[in-house]
DSSP file (Angstrom, degrees, kcal/mol; ACC not computed):
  #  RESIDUE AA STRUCTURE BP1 BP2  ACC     N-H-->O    O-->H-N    N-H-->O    O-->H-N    TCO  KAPPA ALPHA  PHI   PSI    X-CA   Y-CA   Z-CA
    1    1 A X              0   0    0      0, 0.0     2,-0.5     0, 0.0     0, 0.0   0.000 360.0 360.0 360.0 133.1    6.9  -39.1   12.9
    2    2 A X        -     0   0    0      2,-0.0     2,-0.2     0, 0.0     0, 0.0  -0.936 360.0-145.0-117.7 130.4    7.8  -35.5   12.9
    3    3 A X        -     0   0    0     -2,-0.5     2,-0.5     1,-0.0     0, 0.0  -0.466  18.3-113.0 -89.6 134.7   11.8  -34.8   12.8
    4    4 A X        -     0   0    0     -2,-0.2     2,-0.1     2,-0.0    -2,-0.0  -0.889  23.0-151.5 -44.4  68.1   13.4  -31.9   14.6
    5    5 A X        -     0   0    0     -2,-0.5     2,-0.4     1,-0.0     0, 0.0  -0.370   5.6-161.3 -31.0 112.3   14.9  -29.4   12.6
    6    6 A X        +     0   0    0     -2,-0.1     2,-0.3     2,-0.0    -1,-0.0  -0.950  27.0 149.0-123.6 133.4   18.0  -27.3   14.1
    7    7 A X        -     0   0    0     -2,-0.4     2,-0.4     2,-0.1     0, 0.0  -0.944  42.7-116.1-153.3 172.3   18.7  -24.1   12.4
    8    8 A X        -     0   0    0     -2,-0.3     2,-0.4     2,-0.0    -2,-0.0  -0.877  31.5-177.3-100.8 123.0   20.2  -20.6   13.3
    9    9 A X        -     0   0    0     -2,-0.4     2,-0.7     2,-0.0    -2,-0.1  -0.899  20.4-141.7-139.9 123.2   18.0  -17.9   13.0
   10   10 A X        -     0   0    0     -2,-0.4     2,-0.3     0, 0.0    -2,-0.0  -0.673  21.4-165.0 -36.8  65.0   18.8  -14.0   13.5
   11   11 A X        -     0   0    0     -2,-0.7    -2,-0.0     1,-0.1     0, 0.0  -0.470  15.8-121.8 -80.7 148.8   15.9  -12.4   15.1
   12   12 A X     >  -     0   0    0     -2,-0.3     4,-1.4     1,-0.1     5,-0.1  -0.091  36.1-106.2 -34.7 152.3   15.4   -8.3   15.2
   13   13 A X  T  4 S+     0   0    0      2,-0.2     4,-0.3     3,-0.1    -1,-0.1   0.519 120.6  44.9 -75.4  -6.6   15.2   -7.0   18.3
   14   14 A X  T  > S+     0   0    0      3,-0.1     4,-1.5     2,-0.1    -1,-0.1   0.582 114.4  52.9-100.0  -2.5   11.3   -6.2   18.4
   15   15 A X  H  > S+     0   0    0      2,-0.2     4,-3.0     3,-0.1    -2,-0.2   0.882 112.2  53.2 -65.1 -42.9   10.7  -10.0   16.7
   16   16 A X  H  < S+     0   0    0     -4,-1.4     4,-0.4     2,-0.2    -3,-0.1   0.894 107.8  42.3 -48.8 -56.2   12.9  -10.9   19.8
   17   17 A X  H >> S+     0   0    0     -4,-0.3     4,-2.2     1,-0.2     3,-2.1   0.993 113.2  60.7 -73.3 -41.6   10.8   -9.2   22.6
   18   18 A X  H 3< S+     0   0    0     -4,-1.5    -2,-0.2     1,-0.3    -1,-0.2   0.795 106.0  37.4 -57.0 -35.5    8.0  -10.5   20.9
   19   19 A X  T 3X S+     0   0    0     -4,-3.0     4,-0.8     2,-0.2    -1,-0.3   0.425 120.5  56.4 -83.3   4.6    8.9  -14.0   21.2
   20   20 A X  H <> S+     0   0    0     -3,-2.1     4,-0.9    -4,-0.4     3,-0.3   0.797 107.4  45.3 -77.0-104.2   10.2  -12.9   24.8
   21   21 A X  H  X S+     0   0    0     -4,-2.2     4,-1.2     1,-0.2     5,-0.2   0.642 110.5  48.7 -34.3 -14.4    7.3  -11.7   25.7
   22   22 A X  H  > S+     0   0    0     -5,-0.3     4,-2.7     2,-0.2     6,-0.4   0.923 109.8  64.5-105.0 -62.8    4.9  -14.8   24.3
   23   23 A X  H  <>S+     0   0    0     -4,-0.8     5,-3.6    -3,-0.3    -2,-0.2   0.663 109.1  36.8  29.7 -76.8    7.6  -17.0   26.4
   24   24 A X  H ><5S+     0   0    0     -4,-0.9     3,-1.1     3,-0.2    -1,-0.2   0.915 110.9  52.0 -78.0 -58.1    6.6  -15.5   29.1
   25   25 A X  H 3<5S+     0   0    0     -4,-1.2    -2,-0.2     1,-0.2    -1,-0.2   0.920 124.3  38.9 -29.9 -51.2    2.6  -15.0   28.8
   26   26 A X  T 3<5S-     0   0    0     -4,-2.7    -1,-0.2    -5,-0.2    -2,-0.2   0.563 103.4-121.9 -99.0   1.5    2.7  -18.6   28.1
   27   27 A X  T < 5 +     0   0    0     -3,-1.1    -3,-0.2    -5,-0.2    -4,-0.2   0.825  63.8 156.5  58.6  31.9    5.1  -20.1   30.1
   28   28 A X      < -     0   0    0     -5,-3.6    -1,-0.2    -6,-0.4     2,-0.2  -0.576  42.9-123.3 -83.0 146.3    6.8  -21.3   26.5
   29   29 A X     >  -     0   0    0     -2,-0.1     4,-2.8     1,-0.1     3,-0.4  -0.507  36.2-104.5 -96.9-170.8   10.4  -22.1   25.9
   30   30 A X  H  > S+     0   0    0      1,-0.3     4,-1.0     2,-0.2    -1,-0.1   0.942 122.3  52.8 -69.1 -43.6   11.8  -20.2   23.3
   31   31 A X  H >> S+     0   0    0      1,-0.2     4,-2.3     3,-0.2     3,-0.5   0.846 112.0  47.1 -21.4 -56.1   11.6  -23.2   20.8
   32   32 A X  H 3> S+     0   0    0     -3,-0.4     4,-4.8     1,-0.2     5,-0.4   0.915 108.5  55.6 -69.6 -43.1    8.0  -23.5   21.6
   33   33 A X  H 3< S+     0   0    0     -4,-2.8    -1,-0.2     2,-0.2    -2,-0.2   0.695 105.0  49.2 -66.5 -20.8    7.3  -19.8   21.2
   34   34 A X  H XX S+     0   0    0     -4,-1.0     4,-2.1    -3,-0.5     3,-0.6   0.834 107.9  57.4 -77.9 -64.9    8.7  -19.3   17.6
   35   35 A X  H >X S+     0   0    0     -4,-2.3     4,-2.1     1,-0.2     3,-0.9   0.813 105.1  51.0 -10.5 -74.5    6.9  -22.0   16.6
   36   36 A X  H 3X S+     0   0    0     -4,-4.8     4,-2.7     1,-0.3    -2,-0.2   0.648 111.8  42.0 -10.1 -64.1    4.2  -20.4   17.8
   37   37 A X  H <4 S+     0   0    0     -3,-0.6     4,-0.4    -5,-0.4    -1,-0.3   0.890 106.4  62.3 -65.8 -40.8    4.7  -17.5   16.2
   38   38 A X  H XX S+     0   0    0     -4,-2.1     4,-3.3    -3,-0.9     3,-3.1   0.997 111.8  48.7 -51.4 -84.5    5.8  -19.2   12.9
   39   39 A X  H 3X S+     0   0    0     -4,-2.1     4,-1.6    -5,-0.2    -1,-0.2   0.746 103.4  48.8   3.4-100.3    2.5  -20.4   13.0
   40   40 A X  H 3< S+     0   0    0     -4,-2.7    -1,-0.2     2,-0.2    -2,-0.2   0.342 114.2  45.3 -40.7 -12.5    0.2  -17.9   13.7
   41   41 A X  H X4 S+     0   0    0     -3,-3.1     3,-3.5    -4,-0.4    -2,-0.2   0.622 110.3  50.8-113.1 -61.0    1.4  -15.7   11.3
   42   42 A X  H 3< S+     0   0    0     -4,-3.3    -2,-0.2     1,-0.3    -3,-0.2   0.743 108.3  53.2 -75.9   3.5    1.7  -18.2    8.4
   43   43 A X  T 3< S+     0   0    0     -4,-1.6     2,-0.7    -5,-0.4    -1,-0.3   0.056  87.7 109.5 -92.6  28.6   -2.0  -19.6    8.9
   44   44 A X  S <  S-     0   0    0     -3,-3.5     3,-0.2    -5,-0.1    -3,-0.0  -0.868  83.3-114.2-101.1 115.8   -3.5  -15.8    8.7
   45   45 A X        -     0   0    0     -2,-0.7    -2,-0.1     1,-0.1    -3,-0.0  -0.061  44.5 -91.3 -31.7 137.7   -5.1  -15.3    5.8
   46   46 A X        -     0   0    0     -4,-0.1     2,-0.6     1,-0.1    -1,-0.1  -0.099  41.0-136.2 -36.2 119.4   -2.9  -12.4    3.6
   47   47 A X        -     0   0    0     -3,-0.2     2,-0.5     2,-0.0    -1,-0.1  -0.926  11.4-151.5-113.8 127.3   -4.2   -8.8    4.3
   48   48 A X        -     0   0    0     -2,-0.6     2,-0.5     0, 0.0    -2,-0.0  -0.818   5.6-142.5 -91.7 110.9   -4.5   -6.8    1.5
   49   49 A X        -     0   0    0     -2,-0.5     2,-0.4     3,-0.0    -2,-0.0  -0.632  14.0-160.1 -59.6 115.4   -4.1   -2.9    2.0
   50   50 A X        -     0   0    0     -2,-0.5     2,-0.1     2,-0.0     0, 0.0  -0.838  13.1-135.6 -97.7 141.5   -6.5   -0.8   -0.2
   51   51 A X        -     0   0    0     -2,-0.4     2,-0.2     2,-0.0     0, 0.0  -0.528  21.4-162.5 -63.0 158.9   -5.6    3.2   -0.9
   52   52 A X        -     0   0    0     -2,-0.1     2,-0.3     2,-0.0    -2,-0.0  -0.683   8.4-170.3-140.2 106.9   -8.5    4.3   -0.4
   53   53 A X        -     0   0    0     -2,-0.2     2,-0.4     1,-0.1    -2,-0.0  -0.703  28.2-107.1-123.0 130.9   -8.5    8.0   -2.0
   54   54 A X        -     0   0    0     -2,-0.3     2,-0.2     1,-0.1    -1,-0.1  -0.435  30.6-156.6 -85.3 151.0  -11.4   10.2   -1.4
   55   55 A X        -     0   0    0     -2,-0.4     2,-0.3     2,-0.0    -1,-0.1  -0.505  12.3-178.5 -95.3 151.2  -13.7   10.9   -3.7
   56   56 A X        -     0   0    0     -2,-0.2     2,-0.6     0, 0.0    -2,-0.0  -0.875  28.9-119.3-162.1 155.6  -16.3   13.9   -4.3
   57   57 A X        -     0   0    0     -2,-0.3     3,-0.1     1,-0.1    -2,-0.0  -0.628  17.2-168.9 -92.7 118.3  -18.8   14.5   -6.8
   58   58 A X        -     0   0    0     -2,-0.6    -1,-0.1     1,-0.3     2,-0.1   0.392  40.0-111.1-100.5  10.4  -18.2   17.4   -8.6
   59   59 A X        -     0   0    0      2,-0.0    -1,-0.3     0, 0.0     0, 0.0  -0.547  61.6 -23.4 100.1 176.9  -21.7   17.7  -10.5
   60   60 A X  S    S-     0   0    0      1,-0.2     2,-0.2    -3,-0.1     3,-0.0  -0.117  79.9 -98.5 -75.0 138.3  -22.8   17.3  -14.3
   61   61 A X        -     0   0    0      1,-0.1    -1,-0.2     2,-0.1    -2,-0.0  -0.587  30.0-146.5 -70.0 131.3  -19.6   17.9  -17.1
   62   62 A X  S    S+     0   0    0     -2,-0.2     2,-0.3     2,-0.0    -1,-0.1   0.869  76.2  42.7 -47.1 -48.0  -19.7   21.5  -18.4
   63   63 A X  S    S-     0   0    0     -3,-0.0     2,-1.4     1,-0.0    -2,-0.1  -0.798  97.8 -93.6-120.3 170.1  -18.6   20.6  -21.3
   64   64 A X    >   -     0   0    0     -2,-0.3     3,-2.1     1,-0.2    -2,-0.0  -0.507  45.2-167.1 -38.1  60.0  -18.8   17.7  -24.2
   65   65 A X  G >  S+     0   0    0     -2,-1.4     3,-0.5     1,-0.3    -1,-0.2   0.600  77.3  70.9 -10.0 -51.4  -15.7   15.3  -22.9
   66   66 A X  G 3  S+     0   0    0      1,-0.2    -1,-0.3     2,-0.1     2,-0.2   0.258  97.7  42.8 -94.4  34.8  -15.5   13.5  -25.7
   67   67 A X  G <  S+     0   0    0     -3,-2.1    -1,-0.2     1,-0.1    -3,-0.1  -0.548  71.7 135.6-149.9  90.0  -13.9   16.5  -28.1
   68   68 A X    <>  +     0   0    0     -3,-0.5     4,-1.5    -2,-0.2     5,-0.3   0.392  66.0  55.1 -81.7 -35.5  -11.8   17.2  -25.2
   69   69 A X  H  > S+     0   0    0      2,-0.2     4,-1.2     1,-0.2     5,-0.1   0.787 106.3  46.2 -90.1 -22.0   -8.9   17.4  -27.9
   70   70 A X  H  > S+     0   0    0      2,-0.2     4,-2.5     3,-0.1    -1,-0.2   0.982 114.2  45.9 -69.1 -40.5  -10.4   19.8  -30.0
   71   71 A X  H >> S+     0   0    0      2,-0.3     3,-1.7     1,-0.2     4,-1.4   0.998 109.2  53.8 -56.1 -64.1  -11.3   22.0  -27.3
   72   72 A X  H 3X S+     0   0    0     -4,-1.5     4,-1.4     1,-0.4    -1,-0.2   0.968 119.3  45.8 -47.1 -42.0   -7.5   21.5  -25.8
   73   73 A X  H 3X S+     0   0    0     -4,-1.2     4,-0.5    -5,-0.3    -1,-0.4   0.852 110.6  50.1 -90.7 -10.7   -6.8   22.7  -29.7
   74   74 A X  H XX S+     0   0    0     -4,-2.5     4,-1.1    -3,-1.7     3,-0.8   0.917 108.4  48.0 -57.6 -59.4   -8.9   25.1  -29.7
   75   75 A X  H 3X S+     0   0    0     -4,-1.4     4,-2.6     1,-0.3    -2,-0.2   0.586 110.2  47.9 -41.7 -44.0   -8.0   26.6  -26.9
   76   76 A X  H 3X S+     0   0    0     -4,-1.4     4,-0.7    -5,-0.5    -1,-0.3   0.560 103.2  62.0-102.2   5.0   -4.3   26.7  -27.4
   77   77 A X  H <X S+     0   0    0     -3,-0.8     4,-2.2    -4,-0.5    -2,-0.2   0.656 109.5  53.0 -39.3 -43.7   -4.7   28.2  -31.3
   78   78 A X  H  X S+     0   0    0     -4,-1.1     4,-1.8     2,-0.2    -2,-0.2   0.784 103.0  47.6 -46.9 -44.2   -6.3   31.0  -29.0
   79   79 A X  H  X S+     0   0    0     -4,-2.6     4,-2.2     2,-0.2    -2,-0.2   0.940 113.9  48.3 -62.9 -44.2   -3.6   31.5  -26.8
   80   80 A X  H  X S+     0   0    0     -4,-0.7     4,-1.6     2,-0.3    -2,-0.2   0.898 117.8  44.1  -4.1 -76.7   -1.2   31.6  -30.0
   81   81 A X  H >X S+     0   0    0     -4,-2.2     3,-1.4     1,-0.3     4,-1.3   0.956 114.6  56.0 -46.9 -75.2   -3.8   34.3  -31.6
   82   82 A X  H 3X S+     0   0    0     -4,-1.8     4,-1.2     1,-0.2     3,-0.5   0.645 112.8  30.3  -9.6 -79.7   -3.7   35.6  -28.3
   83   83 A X  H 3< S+     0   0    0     -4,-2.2     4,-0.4     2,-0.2    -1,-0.2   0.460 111.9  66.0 -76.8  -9.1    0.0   36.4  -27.8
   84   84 A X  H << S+     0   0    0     -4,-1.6     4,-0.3    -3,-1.4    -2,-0.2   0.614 100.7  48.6 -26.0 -52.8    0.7   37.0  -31.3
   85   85 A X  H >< S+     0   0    0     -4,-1.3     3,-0.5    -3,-0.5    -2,-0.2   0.798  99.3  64.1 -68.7 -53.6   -1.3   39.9  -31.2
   86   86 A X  T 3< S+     0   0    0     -4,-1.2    -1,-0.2     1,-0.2    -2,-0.2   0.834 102.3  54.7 -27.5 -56.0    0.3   41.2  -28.0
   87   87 A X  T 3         0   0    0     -4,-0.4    -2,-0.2     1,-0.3    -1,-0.2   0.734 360.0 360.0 -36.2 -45.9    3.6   41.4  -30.3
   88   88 A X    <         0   0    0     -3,-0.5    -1,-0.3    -4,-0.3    -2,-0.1   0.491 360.0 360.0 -59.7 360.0    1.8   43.7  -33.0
């Protein structure tokens, strides 16, 4: 035996036309139609958004990757040398 439940609930105003609108379509009463809705929505499986971020293949590495931090210190001992020199 399935009890009746009375509670107050505060819909939005486009939840509202929606249950309005399904009301109507269905010749539901407003009870019926929130059900309905309740329903339909909590048996839909979860939809999961993916990013989807594009990708593009930029070809073969120039350089050796993995002594990316010597290079990155290499490189900035050169700028150093570099703007030192400027000074002179």
């Amino acid at each position: 035996m399935m009890l009746d439940m009375r509670t107050t609930v505060t819909l939005d105003p486009d939840t509202d036309a929606l249950v309005r609108r399904l009301m109507r379509e269905r010749s539901l009463s407003f009870k019926e139609a929130v059900n309905a809705a309740i329903r339909a929505g909590a048996t839909q499986p979860a939809r999961h958004r993916m990013a989807r971020t594009p990708t593009f293949d930029m070809g073969e590495p120039r350089l050796d990757l993995g002594k990316a931090l010597g290079l990155a210190a290499q490189m900035e001992d050169d700028e150093i040398v570099r703007k030192l020199a400027r000074r002179s």
